[in-house]
C-alpha positions as CSV (number, residue, x, y, z in Angstrom):
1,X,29.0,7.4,18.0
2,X,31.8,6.4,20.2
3,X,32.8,9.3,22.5
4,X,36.0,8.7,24.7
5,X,37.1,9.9,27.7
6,X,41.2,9.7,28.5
7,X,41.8,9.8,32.0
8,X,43.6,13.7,32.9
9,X,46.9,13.7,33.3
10,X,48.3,15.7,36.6
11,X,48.8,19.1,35.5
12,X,45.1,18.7,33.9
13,X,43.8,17.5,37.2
14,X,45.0,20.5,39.3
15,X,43.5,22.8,37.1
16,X,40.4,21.0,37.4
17,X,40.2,20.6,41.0
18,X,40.6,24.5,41.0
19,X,37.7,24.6,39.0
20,X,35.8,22.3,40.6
21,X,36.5,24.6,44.1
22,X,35.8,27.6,42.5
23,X,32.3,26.8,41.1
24,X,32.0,25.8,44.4
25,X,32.2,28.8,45.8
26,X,35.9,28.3,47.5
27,X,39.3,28.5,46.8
28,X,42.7,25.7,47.2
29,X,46.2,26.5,47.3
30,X,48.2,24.7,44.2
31,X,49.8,22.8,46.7
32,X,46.7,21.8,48.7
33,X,45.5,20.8,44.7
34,X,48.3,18.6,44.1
35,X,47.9,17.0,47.6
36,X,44.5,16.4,46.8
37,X,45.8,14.4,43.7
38,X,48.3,12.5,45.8
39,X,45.8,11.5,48.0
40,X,42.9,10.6,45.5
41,X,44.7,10.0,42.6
42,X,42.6,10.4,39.1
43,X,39.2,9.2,40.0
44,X,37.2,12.4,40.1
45,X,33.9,11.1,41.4
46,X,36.0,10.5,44.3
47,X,38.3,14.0,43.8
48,X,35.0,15.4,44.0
49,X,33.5,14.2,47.3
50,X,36.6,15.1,48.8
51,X,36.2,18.7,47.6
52,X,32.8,18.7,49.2
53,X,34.3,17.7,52.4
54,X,37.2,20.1,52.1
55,X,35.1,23.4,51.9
56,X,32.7,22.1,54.9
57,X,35.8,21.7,56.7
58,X,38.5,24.6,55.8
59,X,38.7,26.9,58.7
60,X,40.3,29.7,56.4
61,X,39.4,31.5,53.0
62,X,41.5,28.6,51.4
63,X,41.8,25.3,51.8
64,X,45.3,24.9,52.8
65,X,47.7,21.8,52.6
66,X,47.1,20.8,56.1
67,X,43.3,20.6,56.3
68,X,43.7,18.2,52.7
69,X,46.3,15.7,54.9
70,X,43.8,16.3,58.1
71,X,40.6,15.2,56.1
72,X,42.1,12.9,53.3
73,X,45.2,10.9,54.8
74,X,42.9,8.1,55.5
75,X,41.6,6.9,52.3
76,X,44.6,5.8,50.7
77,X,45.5,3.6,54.3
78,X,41.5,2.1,54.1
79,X,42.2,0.5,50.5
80,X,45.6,-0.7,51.7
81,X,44.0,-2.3,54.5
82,X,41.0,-3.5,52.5
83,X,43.7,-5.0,50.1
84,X,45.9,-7.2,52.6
85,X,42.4,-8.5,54.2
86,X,41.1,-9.5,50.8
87,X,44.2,-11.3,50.2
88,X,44.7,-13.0,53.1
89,X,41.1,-13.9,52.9
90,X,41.9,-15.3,49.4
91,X,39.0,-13.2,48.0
92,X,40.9,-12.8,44.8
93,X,38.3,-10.6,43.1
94,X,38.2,-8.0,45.7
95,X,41.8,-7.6,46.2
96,X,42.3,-7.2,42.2
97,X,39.7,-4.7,42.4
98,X,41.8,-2.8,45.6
99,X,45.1,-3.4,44.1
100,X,44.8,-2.0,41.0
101,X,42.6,0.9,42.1
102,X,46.0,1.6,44.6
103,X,48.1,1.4,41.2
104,X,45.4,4.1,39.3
105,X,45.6,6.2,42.0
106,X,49.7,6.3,41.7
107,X,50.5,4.3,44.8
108,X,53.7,2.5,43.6
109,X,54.8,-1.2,43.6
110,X,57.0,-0.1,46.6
111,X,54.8,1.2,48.7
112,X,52.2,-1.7,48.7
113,X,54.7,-4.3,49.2
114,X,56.2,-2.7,52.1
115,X,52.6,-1.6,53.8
116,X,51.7,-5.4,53.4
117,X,55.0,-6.8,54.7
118,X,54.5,-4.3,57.9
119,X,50.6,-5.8,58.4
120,X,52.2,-9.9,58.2
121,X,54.5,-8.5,60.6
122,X,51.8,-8.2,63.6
123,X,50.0,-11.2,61.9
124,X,53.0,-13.2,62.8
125,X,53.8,-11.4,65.9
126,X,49.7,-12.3,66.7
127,X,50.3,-15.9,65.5
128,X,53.7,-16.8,68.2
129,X,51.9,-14.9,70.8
130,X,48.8,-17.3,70.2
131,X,51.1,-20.3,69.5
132,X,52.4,-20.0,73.0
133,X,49.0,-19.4,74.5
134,X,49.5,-16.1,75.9
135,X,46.6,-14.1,77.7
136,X,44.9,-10.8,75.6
137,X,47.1,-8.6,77.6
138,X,50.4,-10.8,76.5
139,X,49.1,-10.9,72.9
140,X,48.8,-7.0,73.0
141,X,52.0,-6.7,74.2
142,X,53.4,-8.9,71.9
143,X,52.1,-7.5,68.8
144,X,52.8,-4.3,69.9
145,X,49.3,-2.0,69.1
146,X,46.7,-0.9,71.6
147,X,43.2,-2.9,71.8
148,X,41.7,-1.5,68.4
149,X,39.9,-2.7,65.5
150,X,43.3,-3.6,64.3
151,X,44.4,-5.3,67.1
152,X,41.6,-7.5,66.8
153,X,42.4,-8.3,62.9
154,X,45.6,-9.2,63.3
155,X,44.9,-12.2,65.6
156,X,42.1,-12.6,63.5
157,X,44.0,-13.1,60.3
158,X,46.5,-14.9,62.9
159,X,43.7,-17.6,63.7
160,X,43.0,-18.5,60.4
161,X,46.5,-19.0,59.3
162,X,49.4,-21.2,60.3
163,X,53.3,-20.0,61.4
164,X,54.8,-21.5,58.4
165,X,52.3,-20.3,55.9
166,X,52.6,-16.4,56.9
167,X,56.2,-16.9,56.9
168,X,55.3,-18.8,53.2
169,X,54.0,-15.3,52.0
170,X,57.4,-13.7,53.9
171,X,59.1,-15.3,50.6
172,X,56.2,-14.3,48.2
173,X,57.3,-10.9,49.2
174,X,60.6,-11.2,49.0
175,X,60.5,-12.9,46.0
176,X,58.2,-9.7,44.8
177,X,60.6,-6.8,46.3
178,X,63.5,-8.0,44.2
179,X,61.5,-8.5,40.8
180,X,60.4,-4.7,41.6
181,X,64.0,-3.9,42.3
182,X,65.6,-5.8,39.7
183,X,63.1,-4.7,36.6
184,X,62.4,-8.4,36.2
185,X,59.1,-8.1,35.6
186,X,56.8,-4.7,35.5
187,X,55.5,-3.7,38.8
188,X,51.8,-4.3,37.6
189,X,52.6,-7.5,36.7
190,X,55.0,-8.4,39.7
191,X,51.6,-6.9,41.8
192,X,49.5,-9.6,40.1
193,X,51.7,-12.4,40.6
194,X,52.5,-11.7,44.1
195,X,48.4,-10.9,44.6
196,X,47.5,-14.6,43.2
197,X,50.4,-16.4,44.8
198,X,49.4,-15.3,48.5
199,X,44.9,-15.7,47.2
200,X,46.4,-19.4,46.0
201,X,49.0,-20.3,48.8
């Protein structure tokens, strides 16, 4: 017997999350509910741990809009960055993996080219600044971002690559913004291309 399981659809999803709150003991807003879905998209093993983390963390009777952006904003931005290291690590596998969980979760074609065109940017900023042999407080200043974790990435990802191949996956990007933009191809597939051009540069 073959049993099959359709991923739910939005409206399907809200009304589960409630559910989900409510067995739970708590309560969510509809607009905290659909936030949760922005944030998470369809996966509900993940829509679930989030819940569990909502109600420890909701000050109120209901778990508003704000504590969902306060407790979920990050997950979304840790896949993106996951994404953009796996691919400038050409570890095609694990970037696949990242980019199409992005495009299940509903993050749009747009949105990850632009987040990965704003990380090259301090890659490149990180790549002059080291070209020119500037000190760590030059580089910072240069690039433009505190001393941090990803600080330390960027001239990491900076080291292993050379000026004229970051500005090489400048025009992979450009060449994938205007497919997006023109319809040439569908964004999944634009996404895929763009993901094994940069993995194979």
């Amino acid at each position: 017997k073959v049993q099959v399981f359709p991923a739910l659809r939005r409206e399907r999803l809200h009304d589960w999350i409630q559910d989900k709150v409510t067995t739970k003991g708590g309560r969510i807003s509809p607009a905290a509910a659909r936030l949760v879905v922005d944030f998470a998209g369809a996966n509900l093993w993940s829509i679930s741990n989030e819940i569990d983390k909502l109600l420890l963390y909701a000050a109120g009777p209901m778990i508003s809009e704000s504590d969902v952006r306060e407790t979920m904003s990050y997950s979304r931005d840790a896949s993106e960055f996951a994404m953009v290291d796996a691919m400038m690590a050409r570890q095609t596998d694990v970037a696949q993996r990242l980019l199409h969980q992005l495009l299940d979760e509903g993050t749009k074609a747009p949105q990850i080219i632009a987040f990965v065109v704003r990380e090259l940017g301090l890659f490149l900023k990180a790549r002059e600044a080291l070209d020119m042999k500037l000190s760590p407080k030059e580089i910072q200043v240069k690039v433009g971002i505190a001393p941090s974790y990803r600080l330390d990435k960027a001239i990491r990802h900076a080291k292993a690559c050379t000026l004229e191949e970051i500005r090489q996956v400048y025009g992979m990007l450009l060449d994938a913004d205007m497919s997006v933009k023109t319809g040439a191809m569908s964004e999944e597939l634009t996404l895929d291309i763009l993901l094994a051009d940069v993995c194979q540069r």
